[in-house]
VEXVEXDREN-487289 format. One line per 8 residues: their letters; for each residue x, z, y of N, C-alpha, C, CB. Coordinates in steps of 0.1 Angstrom, whole numbers, plus 5000, padded with zeros to 4 digits. Atoms other than C-alpha are relative to their C-alpha. Glycine has a CB too. Layout:
<sites>
a) X:Z:Y:X:Z:Y:X:Z:Y:X:Z:Y; ...;
</sites>
This chain:
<sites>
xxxxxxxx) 5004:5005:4988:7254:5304:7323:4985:5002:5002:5003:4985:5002; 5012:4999:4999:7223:5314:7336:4991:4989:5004:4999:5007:5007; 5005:5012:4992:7193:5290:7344:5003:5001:5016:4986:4998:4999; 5004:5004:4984:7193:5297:7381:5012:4994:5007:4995:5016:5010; 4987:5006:4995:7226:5282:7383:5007:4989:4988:5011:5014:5004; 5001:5015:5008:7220:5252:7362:5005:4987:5012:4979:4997:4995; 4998:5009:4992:7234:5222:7378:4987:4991:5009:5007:4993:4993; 5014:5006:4995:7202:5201:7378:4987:5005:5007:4995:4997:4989;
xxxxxxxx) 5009:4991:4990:7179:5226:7394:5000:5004:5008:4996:5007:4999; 4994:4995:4984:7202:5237:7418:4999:4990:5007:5015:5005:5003; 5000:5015:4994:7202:5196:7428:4984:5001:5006:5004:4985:4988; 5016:4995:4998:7165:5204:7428:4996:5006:5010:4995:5007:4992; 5004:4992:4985:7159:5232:7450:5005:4998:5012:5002:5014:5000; 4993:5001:4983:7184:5223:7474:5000:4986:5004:5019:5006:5002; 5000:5014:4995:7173:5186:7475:5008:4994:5005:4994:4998:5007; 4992:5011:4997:7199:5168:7471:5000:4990:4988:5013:5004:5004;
xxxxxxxx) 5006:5013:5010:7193:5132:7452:5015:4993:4995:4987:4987:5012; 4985:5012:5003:7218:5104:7438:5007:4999:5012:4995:4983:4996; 4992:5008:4990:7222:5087:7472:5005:5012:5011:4988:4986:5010; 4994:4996:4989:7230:5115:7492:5015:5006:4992:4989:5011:5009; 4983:4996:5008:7263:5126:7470:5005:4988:5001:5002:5007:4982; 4991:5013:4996:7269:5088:7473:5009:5000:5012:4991:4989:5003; 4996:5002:4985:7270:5092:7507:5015:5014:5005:4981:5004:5012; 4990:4989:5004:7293:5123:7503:5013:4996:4996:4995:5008:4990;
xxxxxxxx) 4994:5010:5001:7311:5102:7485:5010:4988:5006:4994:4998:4998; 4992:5008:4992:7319:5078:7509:5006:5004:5013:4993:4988:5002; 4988:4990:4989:7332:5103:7535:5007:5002:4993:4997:5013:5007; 4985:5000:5005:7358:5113:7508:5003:4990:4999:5004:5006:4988; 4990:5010:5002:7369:5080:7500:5006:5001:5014:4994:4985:4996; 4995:4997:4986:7371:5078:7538:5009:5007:5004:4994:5004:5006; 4984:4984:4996:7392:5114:7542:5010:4996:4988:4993:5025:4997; 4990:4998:5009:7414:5103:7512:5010:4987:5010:4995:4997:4982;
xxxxxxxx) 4991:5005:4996:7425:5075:7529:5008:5001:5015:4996:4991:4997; 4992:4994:4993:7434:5090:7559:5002:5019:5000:4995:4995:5012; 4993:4985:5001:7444:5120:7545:4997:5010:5007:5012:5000:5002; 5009:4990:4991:7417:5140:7562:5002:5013:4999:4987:4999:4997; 5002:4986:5009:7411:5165:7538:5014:5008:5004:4999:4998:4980; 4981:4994:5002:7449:5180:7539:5002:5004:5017:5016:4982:4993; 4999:4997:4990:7445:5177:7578:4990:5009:5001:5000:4991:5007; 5010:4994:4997:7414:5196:7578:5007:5017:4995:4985:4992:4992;
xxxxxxxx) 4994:4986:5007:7430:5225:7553:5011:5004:5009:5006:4999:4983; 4992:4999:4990:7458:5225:7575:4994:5009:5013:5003:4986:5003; 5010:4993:4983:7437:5235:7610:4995:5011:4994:4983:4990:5008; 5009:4989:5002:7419:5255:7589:5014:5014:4997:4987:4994:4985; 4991:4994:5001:7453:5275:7580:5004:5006:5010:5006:4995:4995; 4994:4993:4984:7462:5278:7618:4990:5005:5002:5005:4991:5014; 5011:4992:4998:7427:5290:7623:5003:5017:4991:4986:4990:4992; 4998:4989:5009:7429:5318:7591:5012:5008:5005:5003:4995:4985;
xxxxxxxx) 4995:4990:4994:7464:5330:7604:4993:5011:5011:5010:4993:5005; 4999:4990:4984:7452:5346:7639:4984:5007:4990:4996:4988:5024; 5011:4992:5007:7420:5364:7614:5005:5013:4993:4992:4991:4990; 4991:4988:5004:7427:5398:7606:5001:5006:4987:4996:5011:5007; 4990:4999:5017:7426:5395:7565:5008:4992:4997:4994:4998:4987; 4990:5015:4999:7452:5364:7569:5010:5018:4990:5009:4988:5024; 4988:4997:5005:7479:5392:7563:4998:5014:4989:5011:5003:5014; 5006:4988:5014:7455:5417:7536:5004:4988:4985:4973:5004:5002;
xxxxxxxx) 4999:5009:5011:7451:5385:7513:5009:4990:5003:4988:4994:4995; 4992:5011:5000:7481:5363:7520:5016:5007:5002:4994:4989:5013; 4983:4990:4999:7515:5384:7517:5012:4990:5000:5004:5013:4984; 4990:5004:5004:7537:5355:7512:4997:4980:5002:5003:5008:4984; 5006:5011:5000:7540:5317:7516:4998:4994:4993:5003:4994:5004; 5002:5008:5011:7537:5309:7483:4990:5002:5000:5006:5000:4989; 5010:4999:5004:7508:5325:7480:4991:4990:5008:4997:5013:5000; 5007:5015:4992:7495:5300:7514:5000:4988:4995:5005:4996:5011;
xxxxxxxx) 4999:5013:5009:7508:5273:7496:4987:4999:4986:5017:5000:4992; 5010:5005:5013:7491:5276:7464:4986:5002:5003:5003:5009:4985; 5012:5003:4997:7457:5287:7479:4998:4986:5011:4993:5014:5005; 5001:5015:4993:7460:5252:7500:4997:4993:4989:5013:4993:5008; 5000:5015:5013:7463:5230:7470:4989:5009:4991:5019:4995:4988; 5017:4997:5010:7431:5251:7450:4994:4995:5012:4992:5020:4995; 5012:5002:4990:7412:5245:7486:4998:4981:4996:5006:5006:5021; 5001:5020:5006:7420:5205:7483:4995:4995:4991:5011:4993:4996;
xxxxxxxx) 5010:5006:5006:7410:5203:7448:4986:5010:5002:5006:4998:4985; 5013:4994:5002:7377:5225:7457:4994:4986:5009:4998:5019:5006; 5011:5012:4996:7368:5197:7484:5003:4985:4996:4999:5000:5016; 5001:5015:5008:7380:5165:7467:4990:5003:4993:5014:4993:4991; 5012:5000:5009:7356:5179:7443:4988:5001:5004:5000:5009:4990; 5018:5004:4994:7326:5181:7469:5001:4992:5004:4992:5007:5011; 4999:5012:4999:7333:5149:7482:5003:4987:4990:5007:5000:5009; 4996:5008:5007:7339:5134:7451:4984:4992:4995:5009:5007:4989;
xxxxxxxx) 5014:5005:5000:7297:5127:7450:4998:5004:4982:4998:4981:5005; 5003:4996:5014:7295:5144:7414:5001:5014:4998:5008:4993:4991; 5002:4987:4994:7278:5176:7415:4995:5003:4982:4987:5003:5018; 5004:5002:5011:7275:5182:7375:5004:5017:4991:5008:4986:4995; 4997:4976:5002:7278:5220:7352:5016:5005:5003:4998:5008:4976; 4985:4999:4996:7316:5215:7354:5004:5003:5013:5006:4987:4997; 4998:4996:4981:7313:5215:7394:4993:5017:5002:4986:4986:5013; 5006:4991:5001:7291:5243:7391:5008:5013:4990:4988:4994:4997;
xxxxxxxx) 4992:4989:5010:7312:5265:7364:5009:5000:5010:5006:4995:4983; 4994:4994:4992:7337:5263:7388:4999:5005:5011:5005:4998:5001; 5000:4992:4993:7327:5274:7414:4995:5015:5001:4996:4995:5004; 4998:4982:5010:7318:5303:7395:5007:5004:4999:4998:5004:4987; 4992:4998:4999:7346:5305:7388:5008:5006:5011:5000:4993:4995; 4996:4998:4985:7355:5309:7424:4998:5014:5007:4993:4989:5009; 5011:4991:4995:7327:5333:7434:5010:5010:4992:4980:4998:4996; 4998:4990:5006:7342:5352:7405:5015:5011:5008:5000:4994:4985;
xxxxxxxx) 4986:4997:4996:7379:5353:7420:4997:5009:5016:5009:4984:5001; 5001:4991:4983:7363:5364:7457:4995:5013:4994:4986:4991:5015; 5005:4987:5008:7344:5391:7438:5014:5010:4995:4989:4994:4985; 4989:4992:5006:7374:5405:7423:5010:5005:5010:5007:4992:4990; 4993:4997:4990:7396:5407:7450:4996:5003:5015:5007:4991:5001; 5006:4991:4990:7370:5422:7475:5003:4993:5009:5003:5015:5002; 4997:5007:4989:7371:5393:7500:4983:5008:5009:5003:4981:4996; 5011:4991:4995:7345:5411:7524:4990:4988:5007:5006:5013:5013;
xxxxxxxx) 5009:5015:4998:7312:5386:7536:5003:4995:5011:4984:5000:4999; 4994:5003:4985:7324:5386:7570:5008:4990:5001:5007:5010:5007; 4991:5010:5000:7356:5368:7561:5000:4984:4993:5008:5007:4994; 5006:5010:5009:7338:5346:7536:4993:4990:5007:4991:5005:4990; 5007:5010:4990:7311:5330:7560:5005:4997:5010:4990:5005:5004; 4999:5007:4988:7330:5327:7588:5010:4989:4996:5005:5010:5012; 4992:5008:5003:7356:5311:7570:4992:4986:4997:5007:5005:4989; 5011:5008:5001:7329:5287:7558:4995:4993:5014:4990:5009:4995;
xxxxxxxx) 5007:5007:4988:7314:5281:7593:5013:4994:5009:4989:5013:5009; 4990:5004:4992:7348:5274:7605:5002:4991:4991:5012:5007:5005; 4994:5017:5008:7358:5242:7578:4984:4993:5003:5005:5000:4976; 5013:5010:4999:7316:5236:7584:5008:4992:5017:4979:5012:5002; 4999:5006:4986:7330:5230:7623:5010:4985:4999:5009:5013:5010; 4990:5011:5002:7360:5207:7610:4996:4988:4995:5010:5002:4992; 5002:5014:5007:7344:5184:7590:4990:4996:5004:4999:5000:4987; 5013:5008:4992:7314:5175:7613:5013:4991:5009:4986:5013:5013;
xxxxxxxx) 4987:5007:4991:7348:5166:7635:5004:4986:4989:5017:5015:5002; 4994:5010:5006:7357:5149:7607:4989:4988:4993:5011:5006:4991; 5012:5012:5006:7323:5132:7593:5002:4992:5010:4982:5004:4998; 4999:5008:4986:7321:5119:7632:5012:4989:4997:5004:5009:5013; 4988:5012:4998:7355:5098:7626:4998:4993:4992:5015:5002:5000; 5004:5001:5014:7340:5088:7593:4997:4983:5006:4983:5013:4992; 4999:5012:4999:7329:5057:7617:4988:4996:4998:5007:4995:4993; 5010:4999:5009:7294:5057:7600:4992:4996:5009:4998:5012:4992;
xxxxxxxx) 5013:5001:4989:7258:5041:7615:4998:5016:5004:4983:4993:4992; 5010:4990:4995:7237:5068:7634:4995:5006:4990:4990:4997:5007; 5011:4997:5012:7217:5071:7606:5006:5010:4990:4995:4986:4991; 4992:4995:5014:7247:5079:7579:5007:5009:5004:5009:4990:4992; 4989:4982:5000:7264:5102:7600:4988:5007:5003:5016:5005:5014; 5014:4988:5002:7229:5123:7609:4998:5000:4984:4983:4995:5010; 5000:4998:5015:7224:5120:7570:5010:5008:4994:5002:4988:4994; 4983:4993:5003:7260:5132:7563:4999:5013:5002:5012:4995:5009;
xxxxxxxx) 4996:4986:4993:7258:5163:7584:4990:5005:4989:4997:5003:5021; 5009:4989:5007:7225:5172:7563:5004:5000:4983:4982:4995:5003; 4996:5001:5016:7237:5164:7527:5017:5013:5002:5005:4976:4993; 4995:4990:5000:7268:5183:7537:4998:5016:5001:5005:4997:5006; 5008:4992:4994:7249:5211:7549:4997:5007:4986:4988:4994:5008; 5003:4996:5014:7232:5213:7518:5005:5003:4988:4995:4993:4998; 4986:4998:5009:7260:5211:7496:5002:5015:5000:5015:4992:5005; 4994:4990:4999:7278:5241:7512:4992:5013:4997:5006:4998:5011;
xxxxxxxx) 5012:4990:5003:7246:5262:7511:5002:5004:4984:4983:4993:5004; 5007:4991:5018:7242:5259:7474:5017:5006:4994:4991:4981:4982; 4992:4994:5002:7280:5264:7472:5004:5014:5001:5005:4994:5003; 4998:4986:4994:7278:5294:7491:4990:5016:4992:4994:4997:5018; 5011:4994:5008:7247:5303:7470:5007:5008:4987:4988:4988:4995; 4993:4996:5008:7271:5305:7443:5007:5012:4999:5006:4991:4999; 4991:4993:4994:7297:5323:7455:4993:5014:5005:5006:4990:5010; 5007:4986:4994:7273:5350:7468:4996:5006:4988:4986:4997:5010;
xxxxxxxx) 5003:4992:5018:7255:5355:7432:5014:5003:4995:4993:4987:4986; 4988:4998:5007:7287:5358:7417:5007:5015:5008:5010:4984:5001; 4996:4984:4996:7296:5388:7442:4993:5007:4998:5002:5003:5011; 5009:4994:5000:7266:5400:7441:4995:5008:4981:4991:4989:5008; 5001:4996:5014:7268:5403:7399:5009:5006:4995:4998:4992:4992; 4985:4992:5004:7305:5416:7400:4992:5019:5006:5021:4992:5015; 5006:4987:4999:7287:5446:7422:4996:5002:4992:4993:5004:5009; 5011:4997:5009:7257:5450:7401:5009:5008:4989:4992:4986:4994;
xxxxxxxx) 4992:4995:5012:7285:5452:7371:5009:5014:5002:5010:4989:4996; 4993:4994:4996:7306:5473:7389:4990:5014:5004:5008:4991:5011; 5008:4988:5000:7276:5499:7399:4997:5005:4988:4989:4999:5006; 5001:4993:5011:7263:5501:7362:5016:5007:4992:4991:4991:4992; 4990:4992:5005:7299:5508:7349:5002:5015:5005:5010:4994:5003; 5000:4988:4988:7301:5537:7377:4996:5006:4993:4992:5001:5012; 5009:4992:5005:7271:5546:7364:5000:5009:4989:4992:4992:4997; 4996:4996:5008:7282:5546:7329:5011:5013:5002:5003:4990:4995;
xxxxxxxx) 4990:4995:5001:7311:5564:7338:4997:5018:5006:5010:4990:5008; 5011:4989:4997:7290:5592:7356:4990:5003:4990:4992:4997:5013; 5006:4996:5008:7270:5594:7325:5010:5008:4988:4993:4989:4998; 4994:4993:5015:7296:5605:7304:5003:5010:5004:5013:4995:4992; 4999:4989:4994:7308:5629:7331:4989:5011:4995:5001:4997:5015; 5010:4991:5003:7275:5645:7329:4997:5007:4987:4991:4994:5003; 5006:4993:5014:7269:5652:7294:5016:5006:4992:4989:4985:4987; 4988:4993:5006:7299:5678:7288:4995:5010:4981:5005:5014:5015;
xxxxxxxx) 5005:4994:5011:7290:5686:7251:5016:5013:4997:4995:4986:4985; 4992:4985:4996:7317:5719:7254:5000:5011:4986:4990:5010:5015; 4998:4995:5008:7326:5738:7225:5004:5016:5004:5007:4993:4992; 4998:4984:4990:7324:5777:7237:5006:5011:4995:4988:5007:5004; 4994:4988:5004:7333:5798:7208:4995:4987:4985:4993:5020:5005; 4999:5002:5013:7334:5792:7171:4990:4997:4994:5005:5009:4994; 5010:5001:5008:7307:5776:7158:4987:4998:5009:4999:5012:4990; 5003:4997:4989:7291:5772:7189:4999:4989:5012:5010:5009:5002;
xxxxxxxx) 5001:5011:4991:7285:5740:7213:4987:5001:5013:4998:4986:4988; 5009:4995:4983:7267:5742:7252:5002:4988:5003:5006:5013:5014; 5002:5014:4990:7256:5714:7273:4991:5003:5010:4993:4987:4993; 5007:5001:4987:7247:5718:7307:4993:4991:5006:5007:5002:5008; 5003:5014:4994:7225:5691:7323:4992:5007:5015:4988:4987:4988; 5002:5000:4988:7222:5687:7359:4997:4989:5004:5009:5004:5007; 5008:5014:4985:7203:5662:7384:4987:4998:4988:5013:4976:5006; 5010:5009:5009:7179:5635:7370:5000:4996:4983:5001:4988:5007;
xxxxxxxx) 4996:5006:5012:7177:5632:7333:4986:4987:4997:5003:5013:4986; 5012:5005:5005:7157:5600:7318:5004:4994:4991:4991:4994:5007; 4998:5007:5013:7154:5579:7289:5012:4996:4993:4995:4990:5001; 4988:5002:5004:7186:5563:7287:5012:5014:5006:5004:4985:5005; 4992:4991:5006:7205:5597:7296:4999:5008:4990:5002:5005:5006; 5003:4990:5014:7188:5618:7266:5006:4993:4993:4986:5003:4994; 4992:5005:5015:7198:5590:7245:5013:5001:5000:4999:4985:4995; 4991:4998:5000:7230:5592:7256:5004:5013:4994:5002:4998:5010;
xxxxxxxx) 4998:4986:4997:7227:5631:7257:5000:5004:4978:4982:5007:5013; 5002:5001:5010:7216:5625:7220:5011:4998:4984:4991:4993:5003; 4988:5005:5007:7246:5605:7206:5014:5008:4998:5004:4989:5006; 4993:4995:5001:7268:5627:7225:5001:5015:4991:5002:4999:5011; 5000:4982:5011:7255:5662:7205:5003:4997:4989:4986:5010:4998; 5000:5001:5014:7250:5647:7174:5019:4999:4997:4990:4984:4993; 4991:5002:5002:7284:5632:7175:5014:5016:5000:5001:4989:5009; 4994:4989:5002:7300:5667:7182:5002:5010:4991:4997:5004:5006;
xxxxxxxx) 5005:4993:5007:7281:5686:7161:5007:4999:4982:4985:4997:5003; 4998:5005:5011:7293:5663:7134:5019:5006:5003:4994:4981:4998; 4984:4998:5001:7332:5666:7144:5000:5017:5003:5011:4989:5015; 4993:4984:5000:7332:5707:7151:4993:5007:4989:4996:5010:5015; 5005:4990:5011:7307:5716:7123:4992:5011:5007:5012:5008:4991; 5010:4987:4985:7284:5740:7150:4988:4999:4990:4995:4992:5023; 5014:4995:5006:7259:5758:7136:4990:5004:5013:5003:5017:4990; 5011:4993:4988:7243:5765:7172:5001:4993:5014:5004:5019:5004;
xxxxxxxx) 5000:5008:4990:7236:5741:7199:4993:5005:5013:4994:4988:4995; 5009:4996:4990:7227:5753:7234:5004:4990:5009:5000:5015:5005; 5003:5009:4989:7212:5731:7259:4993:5006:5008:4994:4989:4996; 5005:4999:4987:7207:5739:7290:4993:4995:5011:5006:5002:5004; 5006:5006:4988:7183:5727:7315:4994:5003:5012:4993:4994:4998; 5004:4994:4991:7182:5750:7343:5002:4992:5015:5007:5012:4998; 4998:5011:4988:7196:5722:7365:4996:4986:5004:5011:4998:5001; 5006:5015:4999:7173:5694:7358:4990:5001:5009:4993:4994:4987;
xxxxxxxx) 5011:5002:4992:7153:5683:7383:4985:5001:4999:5002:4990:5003; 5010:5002:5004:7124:5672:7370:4996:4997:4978:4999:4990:5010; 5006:5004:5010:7105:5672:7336:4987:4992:4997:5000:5008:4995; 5015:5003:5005:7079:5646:7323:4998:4998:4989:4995:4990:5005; 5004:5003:5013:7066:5636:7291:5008:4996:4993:4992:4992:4999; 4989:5005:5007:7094:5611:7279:5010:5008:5000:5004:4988:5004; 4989:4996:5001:7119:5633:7290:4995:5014:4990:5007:5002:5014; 4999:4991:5006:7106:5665:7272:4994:4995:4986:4995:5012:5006;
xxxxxxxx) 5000:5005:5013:7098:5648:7241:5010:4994:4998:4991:4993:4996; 4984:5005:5004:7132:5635:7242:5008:5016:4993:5012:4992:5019; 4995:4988:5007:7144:5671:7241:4996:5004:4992:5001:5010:5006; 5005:4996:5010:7123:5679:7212:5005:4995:4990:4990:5000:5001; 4995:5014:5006:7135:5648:7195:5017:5002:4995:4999:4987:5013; 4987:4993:4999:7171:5665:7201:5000:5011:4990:5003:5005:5014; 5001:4986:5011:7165:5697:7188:4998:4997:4980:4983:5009:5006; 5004:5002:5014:7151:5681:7157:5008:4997:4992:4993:4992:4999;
xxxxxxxx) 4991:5009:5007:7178:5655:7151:5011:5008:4998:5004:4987:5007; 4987:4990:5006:7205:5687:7154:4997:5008:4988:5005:5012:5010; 5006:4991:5010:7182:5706:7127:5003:4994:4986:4984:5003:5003; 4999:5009:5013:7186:5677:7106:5015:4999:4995:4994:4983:5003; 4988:5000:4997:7223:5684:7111:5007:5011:4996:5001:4997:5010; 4995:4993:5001:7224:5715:7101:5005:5013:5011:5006:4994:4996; 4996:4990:4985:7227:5733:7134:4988:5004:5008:5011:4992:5012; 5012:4999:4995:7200:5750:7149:5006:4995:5018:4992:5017:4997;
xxxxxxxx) 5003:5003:4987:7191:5740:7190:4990:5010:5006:4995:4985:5001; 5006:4997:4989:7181:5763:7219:4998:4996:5009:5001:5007:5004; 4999:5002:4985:7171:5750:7252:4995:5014:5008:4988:4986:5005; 5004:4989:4989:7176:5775:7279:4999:4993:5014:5013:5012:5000; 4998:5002:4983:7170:5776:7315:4984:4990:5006:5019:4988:5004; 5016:5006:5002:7130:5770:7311:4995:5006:5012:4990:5005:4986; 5008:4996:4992:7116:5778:7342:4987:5001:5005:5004:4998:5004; 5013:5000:4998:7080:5788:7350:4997:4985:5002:4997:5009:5013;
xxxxxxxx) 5009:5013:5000:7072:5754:7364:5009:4988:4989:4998:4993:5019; 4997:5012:5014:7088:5734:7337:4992:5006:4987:5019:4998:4994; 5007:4997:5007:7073:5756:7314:4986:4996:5001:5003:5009:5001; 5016:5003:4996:7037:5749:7328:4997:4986:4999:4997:5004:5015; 5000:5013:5002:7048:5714:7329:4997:4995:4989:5009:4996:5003; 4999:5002:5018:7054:5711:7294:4986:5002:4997:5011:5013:4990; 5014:4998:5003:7021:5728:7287:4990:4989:5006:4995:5015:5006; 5011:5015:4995:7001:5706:7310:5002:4985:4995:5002:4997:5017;
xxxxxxxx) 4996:5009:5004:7019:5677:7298:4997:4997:4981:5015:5001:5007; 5007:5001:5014:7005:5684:7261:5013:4997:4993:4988:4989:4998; 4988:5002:5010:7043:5682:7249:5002:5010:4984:5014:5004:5009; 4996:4994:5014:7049:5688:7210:5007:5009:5001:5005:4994:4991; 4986:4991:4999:7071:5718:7216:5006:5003:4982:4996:5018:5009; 4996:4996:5018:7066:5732:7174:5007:5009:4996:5007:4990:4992; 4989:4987:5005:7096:5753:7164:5008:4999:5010:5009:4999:4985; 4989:5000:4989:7115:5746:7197:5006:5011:5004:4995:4996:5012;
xxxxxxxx) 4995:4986:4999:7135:5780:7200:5006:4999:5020:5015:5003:4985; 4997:5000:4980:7136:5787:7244:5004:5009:5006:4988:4999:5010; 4996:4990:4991:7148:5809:7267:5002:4996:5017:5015:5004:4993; 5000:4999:4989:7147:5818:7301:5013:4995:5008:4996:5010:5001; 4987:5003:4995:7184:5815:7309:5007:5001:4991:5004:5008:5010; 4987:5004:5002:7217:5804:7299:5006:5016:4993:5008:4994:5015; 4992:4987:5006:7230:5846:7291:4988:5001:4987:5000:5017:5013; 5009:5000:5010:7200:5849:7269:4997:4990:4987:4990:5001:5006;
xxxxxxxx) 4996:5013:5010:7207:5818:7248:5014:5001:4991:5001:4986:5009; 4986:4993:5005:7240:5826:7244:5007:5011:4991:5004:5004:5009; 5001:4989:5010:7233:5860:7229:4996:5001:4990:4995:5007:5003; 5006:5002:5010:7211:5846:7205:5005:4993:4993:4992:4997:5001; 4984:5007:5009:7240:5820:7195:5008:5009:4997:5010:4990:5007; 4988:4991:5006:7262:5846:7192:4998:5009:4990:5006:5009:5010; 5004:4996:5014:7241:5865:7170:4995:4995:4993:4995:5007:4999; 5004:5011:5008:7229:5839:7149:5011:5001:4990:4997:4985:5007;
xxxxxxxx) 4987:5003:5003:7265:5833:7143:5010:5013:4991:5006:4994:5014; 4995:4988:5003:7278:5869:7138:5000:5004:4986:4995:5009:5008; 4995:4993:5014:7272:5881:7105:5006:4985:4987:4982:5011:4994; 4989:5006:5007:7286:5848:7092:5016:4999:5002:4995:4988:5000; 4991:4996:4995:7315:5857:7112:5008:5014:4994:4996:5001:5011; 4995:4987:5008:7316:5890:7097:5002:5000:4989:4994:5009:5000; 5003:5002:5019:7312:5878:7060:5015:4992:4998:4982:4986:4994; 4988:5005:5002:7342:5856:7067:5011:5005:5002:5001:4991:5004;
xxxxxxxx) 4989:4986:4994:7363:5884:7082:5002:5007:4989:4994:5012:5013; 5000:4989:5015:7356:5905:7052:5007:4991:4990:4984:5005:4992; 4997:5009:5015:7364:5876:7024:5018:4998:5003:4989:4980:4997; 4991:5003:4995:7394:5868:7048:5011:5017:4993:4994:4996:5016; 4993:4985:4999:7405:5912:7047:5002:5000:4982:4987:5018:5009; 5004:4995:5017:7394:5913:7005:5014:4991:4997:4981:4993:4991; 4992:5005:5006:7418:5882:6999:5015:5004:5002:4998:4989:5001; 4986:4992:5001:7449:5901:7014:5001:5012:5000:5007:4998:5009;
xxx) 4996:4989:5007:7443:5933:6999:5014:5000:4987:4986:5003:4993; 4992:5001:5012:7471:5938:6975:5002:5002:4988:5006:5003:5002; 5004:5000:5010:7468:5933:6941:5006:5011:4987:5000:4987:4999;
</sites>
């Protein structure tokens, strides 16, 4: 649980004290004994039918039924005048369930501003001085705010989660480490690369390099956007960690202004082996590779000579 959704601080910012959950309080006793609450969820059900996600999220009457009896215990538990981490975990809990099932904010707040309309109807019958029902309306007020507060973070952190996964999941797309010929591994990178895609970019080569045994890594960056400092000392960093591996590393697809970049940018290049383009990298893997190709062709022809 995070702090910002600490019970006690949320009582805090949204100023609400002992006596006013008392007073909260004594409107539920009130709606329990005329069985308010149950009338209120009720209206509010004939309301929800004629709304046009009634028949997206509600396919069946059981399913009306059982979200009636969660709504009952959600407001016996705001009118129960005990607003404590347990009140608060669930309604996390809650936020979490609208989050998941893509209730859209439209349907959320209005739903909201329609039980806020019922239960001013129903604080009013409450009977209460002047005083305790103008009090009432604002402690209720306040309640539903921080409830809603909830309920909003909680969608608002399922997105968040729900974009970096994406994210993730577009990161793996991108870094096709591609085995091209025998001995032999290419990686194209396109768009934006930065910190946390090299390292990615990093895990994914080594890890290859280790399962195919590649003596010749070409990386390509004719489709990167941009190069600055971190990022081309990452690629250097690369090259190194495949050398340490046993496999040499070309980056191809150096173009004049990345090249210049690099230079202006005072990057370690060292033994960085470069090329202009992708066919010219390729050639140089292939012959790198060739006369161990040919050495194994021959030992291969010698052992089925016939003896």
């Amino acid at each position: 649980m995070s702090q910002s959704l600490d019970a006690k601080l949320l009582l805090e910012r949204f100023d609400i004290s002992p006596e006013d959950l008392a007073l909260l309080k004594r409107c539920g006793e009130t709606f329990g004994l005329s069985n308010k609450i149950q009338s209120v969820i009720d209206q509010f059900f004939e309301w929800l039918g004629e709304q046009p996600e009634f028949s997206i999220f509600f396919n069946s009457q059981e399913t009306v039924e059982r979200v009636k009896r969660l709504q009952k215990i959600y407001w016996e538990e705001f009118f129960s005048g005990v607003v404590d981490q347990n009140y608060i975990d669930h309604r996390v809990r809650i936020g979490e369930i609208h989050a998941q099932r893509d209730v859209p904010n439209l349907a959320y707040f209005a739903a909201m501003a329609h039980f806020n309309k019922l239960y001013s109807d129903a604080i009013i019958s409450c009977d209460f001085s002047h005083d305790d029902t103008s009090r009432a309306f604002t402690v209720f007020d306040k309640l539903r705010l921080l409830d809603m507060l909830i309920t909003s973070d909680q969608i608002a952190q399922f997105a968040r989660r729900r974009v970096i996964e994406s994210g993730k999941t577009m990161l793996e797309m991108s870094t096709p480490v591609t085995s091209i010929w025998d001995g032999i591994l290419l990686l194209p990178l396109v768009g934006i690369v930065d910190s946390q895609r090299t390292q990615d970019i990093m895990e994914k080569s080594l890890s290859r390099i280790a399962e195919t045994r590649a003596h010749m890594f070409v990386m390509d960056i004719s489709g990167v956007v941009t190069v600055d400092t971190a990022v081309a000392n990452n690629f250097i960093r690369i090259t190194q960690a495949t050398r340490l591996m046993g496999c040499d590393c070309i980056i191809s697809g150096i173009s004049p202004n990345v090249a210049r970049t690099l230079v202006e940018l005072g990057a370690n290049v060292g033994e960085v082996r470069t090329t202009a383009t992708l066919r010219d990298a390729l050639q140089l893997a292939l012959a790198s590779i060739e006369p161990t190709a040919r050495d194994g062709r021959r030992r291969a022809q010698g052992n089925a000579l016939p003896r």
